[in-house]
N, C-alpha and C positions, 0 to 999 in steps of 0.2 A: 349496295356497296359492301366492300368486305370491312371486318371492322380494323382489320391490321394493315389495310395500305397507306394511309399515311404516313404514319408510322416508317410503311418502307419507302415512300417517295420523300420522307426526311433523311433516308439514311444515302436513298441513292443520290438527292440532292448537295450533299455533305462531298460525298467521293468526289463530283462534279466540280466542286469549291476546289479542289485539292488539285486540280488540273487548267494552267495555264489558258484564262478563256480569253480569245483576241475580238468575239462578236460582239461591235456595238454599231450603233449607227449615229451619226452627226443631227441631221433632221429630225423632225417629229408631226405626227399628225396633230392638230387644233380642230379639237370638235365645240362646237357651240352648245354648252347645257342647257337641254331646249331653247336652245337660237341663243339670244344675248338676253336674260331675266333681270338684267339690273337697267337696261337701258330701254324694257320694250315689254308688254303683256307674256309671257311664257308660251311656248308652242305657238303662236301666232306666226301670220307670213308678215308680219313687220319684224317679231322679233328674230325670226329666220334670214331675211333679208339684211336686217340688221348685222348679223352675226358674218352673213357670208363677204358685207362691206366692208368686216374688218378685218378681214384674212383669214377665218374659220374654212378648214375644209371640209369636214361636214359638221351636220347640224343632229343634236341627240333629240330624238322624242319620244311618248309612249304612246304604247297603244292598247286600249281595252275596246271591247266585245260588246254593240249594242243588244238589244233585245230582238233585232230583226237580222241581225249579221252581218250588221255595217264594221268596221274596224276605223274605231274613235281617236283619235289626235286628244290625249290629257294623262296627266300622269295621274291624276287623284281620279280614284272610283266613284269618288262624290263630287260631283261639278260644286260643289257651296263656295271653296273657295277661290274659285278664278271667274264664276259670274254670280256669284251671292244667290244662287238657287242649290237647294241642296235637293241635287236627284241624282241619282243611285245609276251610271250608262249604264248598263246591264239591263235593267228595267223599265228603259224605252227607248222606242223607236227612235233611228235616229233623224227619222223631219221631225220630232217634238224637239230633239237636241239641237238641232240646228235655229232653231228661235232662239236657245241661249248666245250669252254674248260678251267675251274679253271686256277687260277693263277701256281698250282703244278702239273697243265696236264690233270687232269681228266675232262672225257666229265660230261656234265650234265647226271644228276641222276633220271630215275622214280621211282617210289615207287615199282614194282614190283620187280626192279634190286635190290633194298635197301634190304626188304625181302628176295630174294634170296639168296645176299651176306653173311644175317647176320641168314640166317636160322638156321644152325645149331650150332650156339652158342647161349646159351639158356638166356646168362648173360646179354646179349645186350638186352634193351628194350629201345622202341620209343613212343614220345608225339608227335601227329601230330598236326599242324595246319591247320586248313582249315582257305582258304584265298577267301573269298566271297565280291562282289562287293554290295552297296546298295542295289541292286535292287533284290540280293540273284544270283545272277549268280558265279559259274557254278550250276545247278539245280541240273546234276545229281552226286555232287560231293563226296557226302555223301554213294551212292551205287557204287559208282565206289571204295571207300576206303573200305567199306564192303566185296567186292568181293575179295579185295586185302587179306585184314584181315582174312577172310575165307580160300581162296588158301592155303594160306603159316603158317596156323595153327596158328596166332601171336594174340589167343585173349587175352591171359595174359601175353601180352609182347607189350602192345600199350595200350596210352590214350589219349583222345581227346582233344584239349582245342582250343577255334576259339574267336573273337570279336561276332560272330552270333550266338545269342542264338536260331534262327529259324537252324541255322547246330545243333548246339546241340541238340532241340526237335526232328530233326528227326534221331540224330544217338541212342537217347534215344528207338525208335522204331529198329533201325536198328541191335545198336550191346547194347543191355541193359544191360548187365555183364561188358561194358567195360567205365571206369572212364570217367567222363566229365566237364571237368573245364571251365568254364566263364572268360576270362580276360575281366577284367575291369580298366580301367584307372580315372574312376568318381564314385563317392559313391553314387549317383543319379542311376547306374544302377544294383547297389544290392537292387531288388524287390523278389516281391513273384511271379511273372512271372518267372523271373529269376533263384529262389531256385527251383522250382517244377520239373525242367528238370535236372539239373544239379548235381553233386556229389560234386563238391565244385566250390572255386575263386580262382583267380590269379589275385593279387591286386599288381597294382603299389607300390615300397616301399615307395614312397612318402605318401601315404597316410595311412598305417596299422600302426596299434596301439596293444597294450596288448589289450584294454576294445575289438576292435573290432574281433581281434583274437576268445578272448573267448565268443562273440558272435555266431559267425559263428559256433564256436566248439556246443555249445550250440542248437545248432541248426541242428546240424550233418553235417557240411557242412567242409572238408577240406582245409586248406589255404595254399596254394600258395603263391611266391612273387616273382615278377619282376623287370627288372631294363633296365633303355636304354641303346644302346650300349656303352654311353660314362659312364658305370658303373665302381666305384671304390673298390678296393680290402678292401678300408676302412670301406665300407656298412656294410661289413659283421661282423665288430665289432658291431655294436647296433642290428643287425637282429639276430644276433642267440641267442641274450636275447630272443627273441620271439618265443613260443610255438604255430612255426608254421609245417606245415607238408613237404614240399616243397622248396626248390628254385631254378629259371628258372636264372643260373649265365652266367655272359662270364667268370668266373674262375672256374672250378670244380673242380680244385687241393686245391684250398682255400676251398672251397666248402666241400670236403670229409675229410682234415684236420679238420674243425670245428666239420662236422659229427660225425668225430671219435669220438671227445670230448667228445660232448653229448652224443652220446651212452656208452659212460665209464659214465656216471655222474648218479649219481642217484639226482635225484630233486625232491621235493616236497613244496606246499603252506603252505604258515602259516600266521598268522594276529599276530603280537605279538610285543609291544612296547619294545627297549632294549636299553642297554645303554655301552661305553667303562668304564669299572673301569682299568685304565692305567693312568701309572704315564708322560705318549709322548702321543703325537698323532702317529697312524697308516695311512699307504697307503690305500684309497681305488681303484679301478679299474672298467675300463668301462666295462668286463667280467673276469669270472673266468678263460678263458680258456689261457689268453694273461693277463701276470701279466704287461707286460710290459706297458700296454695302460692304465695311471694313472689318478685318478679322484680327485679331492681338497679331501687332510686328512679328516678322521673324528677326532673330539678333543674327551676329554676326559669326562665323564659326560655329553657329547648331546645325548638326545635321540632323536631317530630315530625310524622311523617303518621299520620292516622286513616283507617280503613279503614272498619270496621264501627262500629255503634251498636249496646250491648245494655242492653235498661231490664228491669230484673228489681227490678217492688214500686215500692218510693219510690229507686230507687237506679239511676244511668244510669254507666255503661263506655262507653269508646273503646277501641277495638284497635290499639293504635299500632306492632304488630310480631306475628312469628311468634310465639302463646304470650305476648304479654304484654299486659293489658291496665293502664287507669287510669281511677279513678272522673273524671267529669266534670265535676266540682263547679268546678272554680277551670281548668278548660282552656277559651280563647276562642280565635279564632279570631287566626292569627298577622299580620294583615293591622291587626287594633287593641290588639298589645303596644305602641306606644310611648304609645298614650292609654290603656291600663288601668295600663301600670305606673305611671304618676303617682301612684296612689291611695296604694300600699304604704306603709304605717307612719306615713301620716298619722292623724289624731285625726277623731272627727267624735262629734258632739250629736246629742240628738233635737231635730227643731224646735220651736221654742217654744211653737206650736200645741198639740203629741205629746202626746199620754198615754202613757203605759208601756205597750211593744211586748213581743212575741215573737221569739225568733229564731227560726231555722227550722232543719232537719237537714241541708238542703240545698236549694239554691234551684232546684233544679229541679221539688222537690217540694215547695213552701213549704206543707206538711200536719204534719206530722212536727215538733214543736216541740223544741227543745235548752236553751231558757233564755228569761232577761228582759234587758229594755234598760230603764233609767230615765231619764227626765229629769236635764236639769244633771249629768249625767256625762259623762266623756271617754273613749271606746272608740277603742283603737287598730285600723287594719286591716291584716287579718292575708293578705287574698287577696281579690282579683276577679272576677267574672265579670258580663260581657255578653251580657245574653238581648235578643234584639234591639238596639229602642230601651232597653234600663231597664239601669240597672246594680243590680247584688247586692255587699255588700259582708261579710268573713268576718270576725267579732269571736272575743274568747276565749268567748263565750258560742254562737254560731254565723251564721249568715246573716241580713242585712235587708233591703230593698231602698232603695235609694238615696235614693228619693221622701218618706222618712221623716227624712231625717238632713240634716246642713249638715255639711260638712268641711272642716277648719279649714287652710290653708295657710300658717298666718302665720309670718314667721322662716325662709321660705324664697326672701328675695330674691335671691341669686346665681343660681338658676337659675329667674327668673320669663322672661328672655327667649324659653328656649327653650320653657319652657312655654305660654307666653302664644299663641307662633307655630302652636304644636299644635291651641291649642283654636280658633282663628282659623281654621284653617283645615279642621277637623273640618266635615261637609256640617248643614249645619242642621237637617235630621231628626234626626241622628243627636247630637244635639249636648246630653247633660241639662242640668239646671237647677237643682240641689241641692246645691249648694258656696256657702258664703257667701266672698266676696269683701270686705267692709268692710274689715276689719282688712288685706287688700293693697293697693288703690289707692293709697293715699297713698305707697306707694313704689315703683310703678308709674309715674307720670306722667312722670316722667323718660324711658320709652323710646319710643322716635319707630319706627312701623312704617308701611312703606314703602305706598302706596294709586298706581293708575292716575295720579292727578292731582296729589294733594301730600302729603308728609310730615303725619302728624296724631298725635296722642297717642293716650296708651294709650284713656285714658277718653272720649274721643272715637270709637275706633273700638270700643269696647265699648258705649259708647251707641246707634252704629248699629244693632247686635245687638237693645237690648233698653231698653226705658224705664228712666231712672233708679230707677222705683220699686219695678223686678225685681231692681235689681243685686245685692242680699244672697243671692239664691236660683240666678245663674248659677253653671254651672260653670267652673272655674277650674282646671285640671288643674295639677302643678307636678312636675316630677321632682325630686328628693332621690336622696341618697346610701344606696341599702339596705343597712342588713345583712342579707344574705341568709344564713339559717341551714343547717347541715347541709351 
């Protein structure tokens, strides 16, 4: 390798950050590390079995090189500690090996028995490891798994992944339609040596990032993530934020749980500043999938940047940081806080027209019902949100939309000027119609707003807007003094 391409694959990785990447994926592969090890002897076909009962799509194992050219099922070169005999595979035959024996009975595994076993179940697929010494020993380890591969028809039901990127160039020769991943434990050995042979990485979790993710992706390269065996069921709350392809677990029940998730989610990127108009602060969470795993509140009026969208069912999240997200329900866009927050802790009716409404669970999903609204009652609001042109408003009972209600501003004359200037100058499209106004004009007329030509009244420049016989149904936004709770 050269000693300067790192070096350059950090700089061209940099440029890559700097350009809008939209490739991710939703799902993720669940591999079993060597089958399920916490539930079952390691590499065994119980523990294999185990692994694929739980939703594992394939299962990780290793292979070393007997002394006669069998290709051995163990990840340690020393059998001592998976059957208390300490012999060297390499240094015998494998019918001596095969008298040894799992902690649940079973003798050691070649790879040929493995394919046999699992031949005719088409669901089962395997990640091999090749397990190569410095100096690249076993040489011929690479066409000894080819022939395997070959015999037993398992080309798209097995992928590669070794420490040796010299095994990987030559399985690139050998078996070229079949996937080849590079574990790497140091960011020093993602080169362009490295990419050119390979289909993707399997990157320690310790090290993978979003920016490096979508590098890779960028690049066409698959990500993988790994963990050592003293891996926590915890990991996998911040990893499956990550729009990775892959992961190599010792839980694959946890593992295919998450999966599920993700593949029910629909997600997508977005770059977009926004803000809570709520009268509390809201939970947010270290993912959408596990409400339970809570991150510090967001208050009310902070803005935040959202990154990602995730709608999982009747229920949509923003990503508004590393690991934390917030339900959508009451976050609009930061560009119209000072026209949503008008609303807060005002009163609103049903129109007089109305029959008894629903509320909703959330208005993004006005399906999901939470309560009743009745006529001639007075519903305070608790939280806004702006879906397009319509606003939504949050009651103790839950969501309405706006088009339904009059909201009552009365008794907030000290600060009608500034309010008055807001909705004046709100763009006309955008500008609703479901505030009754009656009960403020007559203490309005008194403010004189400024026109091209001449000073006019309130009610005159609000006539322009809109026929006197609308006036009851304009909106009239007014700010007030919130108390904002929490």
């Amino acid at each position: 390798m050269k000693k300067n391409q790192p070096k350059q694959l950090t700089l061209l990785l940099s440029l890559f950050a700097l350009l809008s990447v939209f490739y991710f994926t939703t799902g993720f592969t669940v591999v079993g590390h060597r089958g399920d090890p916490i539930n079952a002897p390691e590499e065994t076909f119980q523990s294999f079995d185990t692994a694929f009962s739980e939703g594992a799509n394939y299962v990780e194992l290793d292979l070393h090189r007997s002394q006669d050219g069998v290709l051995v099922i163990s990840h340690d070169r020393n059998l001592q500690r998976v059957t208390g005999q300490g012999v060297i595979v390499s240094q015998m035959p494998f019918g001596q090996l095969q008298k040894l024996h799992s902690a649940n009975g079973e003798p050691i595994h070649s790879l040929d028995e493995l394919f046999a076993h699992y031949q005719n179940q088409p669901n089962t697929k395997f990640l091999l490891e090749t397990k190569k010494t410095k100096s690249g020993n076993p040489k011929d380890m690479e066409a000894l798994i080819t022939a395997a591969v070959k015999k037993y028809h398992m080309e798209n039901r097995v992928m590669i992944h070794s420490f040796s990127l010299e095994s990987l160039r030559q399985m690139q020769t050998l078996l070229p339609n079949v996937p080849r991943i590079f574990i790497v434990g140091s960011l020093k050995r993602i080169n362009f040596d490295a990419l050119q042979y390979v289909t993707g990485i399997n990157i320690s979790s310790e090290l993978v990032t979003p920016q490096l993710v979508d590098q890779l992706h960028y690049l066409g390269k698959q990500v993988y993530i790994w963990d050592e065996m003293t891996e926590k069921q915890q990991s996998w709350n911040k990893i499956v934020n990550l729009p990775i392809d892959g992961v190599v677990t010792n839980y694959p029940a946890v593992g295919a749980s998450y999966q599920q998730s993700k593949d029910d989610a629909r997600i997508r990127n977005i770059d977009e500043a926004v803000t809570l108009v709520s009268n509390h602060r809201v939970p947010t969470y270290e993912n959408p999938y596990r409400t339970e795993l809570t991150q510090a509140p967001l208050k009310p009026f902070q803005i935040v940047k959202a990154t990602q969208v995730v709608n999982l069912g009747a229920q949509t999240y923003y990503q508004i940081g590393e690991n934390r997200f917030v339900s959508a329900d009451a976050l609009n866009n930061a560009d119209d806080l000072l026209y949503n927050i008008n609303y807060l802790n005002k009163t609103l009716r049903l129109k007089p027209e109305t029959s008894m409404q629903v509320a909703y669970h959330s208005p993004l999903y006005p399906q999901q019902t939470s309560g009743l609204i009745f006529p001639n009652q007075n519903y305070r609001i608790q939280a806004v949100r702006r879906i397009a042109n319509t606003l939504w408003f949050k009651l103790a009972s839950g969501w309405i939309q706006g088009d339904k209600v009059l909201v009552d501003f009365n008794n907030q004359g000290h600060n009608n000027d500034f309010a008055l200037n807001l909705f004046l100058h709100e763009h006309n499209d955008q500008r609703p119609n479901n505030v009754d106004l009656l009960a403020s004009l007559p203490s309005l007329t008194h403010l004189k707003v400024s026109t091209a030509k001449k000073q006019s009244t309130v009610s005159q420049q609000l006539t322009s807007f809109c026929p006197t016989s609308q006036m009851s149904t304009i909106l009239y936004p007014l700010t007030t003094n919130l108390n904002i709770k929490g």
